[in-house]
C-alpha positions as CSV (number, residue, x, y, z in Angstrom):
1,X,-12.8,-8.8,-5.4
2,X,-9.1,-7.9,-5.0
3,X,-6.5,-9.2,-3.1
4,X,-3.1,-7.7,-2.9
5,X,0.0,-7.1,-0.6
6,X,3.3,-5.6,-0.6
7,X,5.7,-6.8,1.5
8,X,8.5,-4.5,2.8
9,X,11.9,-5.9,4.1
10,X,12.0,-2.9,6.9
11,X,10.5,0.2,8.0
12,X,12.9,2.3,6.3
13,X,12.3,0.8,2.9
14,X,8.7,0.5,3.6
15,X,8.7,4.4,4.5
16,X,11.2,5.3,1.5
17,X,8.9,3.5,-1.2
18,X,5.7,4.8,0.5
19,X,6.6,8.4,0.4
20,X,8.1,8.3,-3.6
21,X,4.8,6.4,-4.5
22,X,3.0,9.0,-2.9
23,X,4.8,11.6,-4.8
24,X,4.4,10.6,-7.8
25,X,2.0,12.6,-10.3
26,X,0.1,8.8,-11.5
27,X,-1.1,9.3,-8.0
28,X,-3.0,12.7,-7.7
29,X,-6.6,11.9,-8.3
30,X,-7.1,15.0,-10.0
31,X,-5.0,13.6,-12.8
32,X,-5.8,10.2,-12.5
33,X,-9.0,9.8,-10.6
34,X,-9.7,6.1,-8.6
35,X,-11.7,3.8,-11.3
36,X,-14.2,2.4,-8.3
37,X,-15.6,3.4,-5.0
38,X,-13.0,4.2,-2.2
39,X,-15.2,4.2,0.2
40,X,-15.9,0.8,-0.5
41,X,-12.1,-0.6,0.4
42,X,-11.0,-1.9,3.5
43,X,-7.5,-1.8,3.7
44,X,-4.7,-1.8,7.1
45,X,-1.3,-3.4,7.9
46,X,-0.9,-6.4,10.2
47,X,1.8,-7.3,12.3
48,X,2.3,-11.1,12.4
49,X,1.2,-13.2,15.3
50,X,3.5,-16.1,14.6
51,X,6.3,-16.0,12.0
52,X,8.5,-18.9,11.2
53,X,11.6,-19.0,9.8
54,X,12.6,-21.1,6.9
């Protein structure tokens, strides 16, 4: 099992990184193909219920 997250510090930046990750070559998977079942992944983005401030 894997766990990870990337947290953005807007929706511009989010948008910006999202779109450059996207365009880079390392991504196409007919260069670099997934190494496990994507079918398999469960993945979305969650918009906090409660958020505290430190």
């Amino acid at each position: 099992m894997v766990f990870s997250w990337i947290e953005w510090p807007d929706k511009a930046t989010r948008d910006a990184g999202m779109k450059k990750m996207m365009e880079d070559p390392r991504m196409d998977p007919a260069v670099n193909p997934m190494p496990f079942d994507g079918k398999r992944m469960i993945y979305g983005g969650f918009v906090p219920v409660l958020e505290l401030n430190k």
